[in-house]
N, C-alpha and C positions, 0 to 999 in steps of 0.2 A: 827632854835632856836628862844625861844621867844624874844620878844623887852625887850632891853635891861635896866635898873632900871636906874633911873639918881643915887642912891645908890651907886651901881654897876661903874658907871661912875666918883661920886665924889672919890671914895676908890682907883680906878686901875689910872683913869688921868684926875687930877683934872684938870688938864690947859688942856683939849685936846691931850696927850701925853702921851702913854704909856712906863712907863721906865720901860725896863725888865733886867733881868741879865742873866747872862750864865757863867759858869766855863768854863775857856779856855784848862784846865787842862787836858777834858774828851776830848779823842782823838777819839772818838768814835760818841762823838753828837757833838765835832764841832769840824770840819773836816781843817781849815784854812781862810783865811780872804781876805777880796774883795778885789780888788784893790785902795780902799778908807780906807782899816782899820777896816772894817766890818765883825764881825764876819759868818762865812756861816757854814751849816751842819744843822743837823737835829731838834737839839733844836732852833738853832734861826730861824729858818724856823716855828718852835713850836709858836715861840713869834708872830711872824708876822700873823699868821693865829688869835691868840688872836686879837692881833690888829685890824684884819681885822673885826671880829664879832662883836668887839667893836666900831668901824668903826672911829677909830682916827689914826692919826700920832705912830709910834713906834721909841723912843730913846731905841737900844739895846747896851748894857756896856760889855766889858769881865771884867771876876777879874779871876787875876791868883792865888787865893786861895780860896777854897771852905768857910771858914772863914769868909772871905771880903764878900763872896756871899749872905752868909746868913744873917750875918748883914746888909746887904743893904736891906733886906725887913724885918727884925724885924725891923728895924729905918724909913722905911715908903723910904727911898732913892731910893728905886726898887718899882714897883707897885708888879711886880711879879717874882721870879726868881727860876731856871730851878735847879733842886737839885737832889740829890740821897737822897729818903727818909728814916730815923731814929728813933726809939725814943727819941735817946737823943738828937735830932735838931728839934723832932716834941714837945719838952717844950717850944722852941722857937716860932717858926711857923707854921701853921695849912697847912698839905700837903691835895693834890686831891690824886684819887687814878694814881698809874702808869700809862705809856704810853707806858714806853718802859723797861726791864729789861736786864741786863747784868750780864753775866755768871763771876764769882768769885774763882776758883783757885789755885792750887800748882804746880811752879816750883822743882822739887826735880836735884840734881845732879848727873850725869853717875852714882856713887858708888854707889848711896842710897840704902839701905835696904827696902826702904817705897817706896811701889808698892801699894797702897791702901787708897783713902781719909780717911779711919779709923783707918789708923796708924797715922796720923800725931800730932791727941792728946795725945802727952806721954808724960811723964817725961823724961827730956834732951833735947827730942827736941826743936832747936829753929827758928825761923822764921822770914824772913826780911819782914817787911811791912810797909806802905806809912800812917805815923801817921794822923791820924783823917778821912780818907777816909772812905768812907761807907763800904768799906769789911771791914777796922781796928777796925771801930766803933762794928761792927758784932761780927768780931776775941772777943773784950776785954768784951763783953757779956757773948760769948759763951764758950771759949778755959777753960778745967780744969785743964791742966796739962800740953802743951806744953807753951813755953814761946816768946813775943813778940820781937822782935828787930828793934825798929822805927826807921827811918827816916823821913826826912823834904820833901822828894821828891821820886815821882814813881823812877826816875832814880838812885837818892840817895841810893832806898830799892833796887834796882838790883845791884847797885856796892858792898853795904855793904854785901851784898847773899854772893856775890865773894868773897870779900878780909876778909871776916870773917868765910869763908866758914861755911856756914851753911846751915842746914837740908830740908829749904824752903822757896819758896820766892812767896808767895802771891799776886794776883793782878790780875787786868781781863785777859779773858782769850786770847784774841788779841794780847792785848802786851805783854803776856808770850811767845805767840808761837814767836815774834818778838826776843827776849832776850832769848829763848835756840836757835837759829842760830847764837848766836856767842859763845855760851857755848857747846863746842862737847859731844855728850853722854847725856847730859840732857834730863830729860824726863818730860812732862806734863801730871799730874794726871787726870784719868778719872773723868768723872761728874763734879760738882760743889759743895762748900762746901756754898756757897747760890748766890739766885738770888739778884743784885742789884736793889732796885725800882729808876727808875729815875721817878721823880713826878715835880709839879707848887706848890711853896709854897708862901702865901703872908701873911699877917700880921696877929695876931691870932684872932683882932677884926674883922675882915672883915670878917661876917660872913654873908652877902647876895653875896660877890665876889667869895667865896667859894662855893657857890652852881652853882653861873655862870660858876665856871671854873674847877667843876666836869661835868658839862654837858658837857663843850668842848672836856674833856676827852674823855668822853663815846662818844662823834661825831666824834671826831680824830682819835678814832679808830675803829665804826663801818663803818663810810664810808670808811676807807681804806687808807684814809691820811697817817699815822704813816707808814704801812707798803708798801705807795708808796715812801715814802723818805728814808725808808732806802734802798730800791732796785737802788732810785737815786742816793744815795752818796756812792753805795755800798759797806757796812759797814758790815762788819759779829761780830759775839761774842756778837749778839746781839738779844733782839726778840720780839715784839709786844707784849706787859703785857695782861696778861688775866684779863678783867673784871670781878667781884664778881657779882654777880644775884640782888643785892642789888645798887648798881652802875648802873649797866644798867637800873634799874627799876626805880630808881630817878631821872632820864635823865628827 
């Protein structure tokens, strides 16, 4: 990679210090925590390699609400933080392209009549899902006809599936197969109704940081990094994002 801009350096740590963020939430990209309290998995492993290129110190933060995460780099509190990209959290924050994408989902129950991702936008149908999450945000885009039923918590949106028995329960595809082993009969829908982009988003001025940390994209995953840490933390429901010809070529 080229030398890096002092630009580049005043935007991501200005003291020497790169503060990143991470959702504790994704069970997926971060896996649990050091023995010191430190987040580990494949996103804060993401940060540290930034750091590393940047060649500073890294203060890495969890926030146990994607919310909290994303505020801390629109208010400049995160240099950078590790997100599932959006439109409507890209008015906020200028994302890179993915790194890594995660498969998104329908839990249906033993009874269902819905054997098909293309039944499940209908009229009546209703569906428990994890309000404001990236598949939710997807859902309240895309859905014409089936209806949402939020909750405040992935686990929240699997109880409320249950005890309001409803038609589907949404959410990646990992911990769907985890939650029909306690639901008998349950069946997980073929395919996926979209891919999650997990991307680096930082503040929407920072636009010479932004070019730094599409390139580390495009390195992170042509050399093979991305897809040697998920093989490390052995993580499935998950898969190395495919670079755009336009992405690679701006590297």
């Amino acid at each position: 990679m080229n030398l890096i801009s002092s630009k580049v350096l005043q935007q991501l740590a200005p003291h020497g210090v790169l503060s990143a963020g991470v959702y504790l939430g994704n069970f997926l990209l971060v896996t649990g925590r050091s023995s010191t309290g430190e987040p580990i998995g494949i996103a804060p492993d993401i940060c540290r390699a930034i750091a590393k290129h940047l060649d500073v110190e890294l203060s890495l933060h969890g926030f146990n609400t994607q919310d909290e995460l994303l505020e801390a780099a629109v208010s400049g509190s995160c240099g950078i933080v590790l997100v599932g990209s959006d439109p409507a959290r890209a008015q906020k924050v200028t994302f890179t392209p993915a790194y890594v994408e995660l498969e998104a989902c329908y839990l249906v129950p033993a009874d269902s009549p819905i054997t098909d991702l293309s039944q499940v936008d209908q009229p009546g149908v209703r569906i428990a899902s994890f309000y404001k999450s990236a598949y939710d945000l997807w859902l309240q885009r895309n859905l014409k006809y089936a209806s949402l039923v939020h909750a405040d918590s992935v686990k929240a949106s699997n109880e409320i599936f249950i005890s309001e028995k409803l038609d589907a329960l949404a959410g990646l595809k990992s911990g769907l197969v985890s939650v029909s082993q306690d639901i008998p009969g349950s069946r997980i829908l073929d395919g996926q109704f979209t891919g999650i982009q997990q991307a680096i988003a930082t503040q929407k001025s920072h636009q010479e940081s932004i070019e730094f940390l599409n390139a580390c994209v495009v390195e992170f995953i042509e050399s093979g990094l991305v897809a040697d840490l998920i093989s490390q933390y052995q993580v499935r429901g998950l898969s190395v994002a495919k670079l755009s010809k336009a992405s690679s070529e701006g590297k």
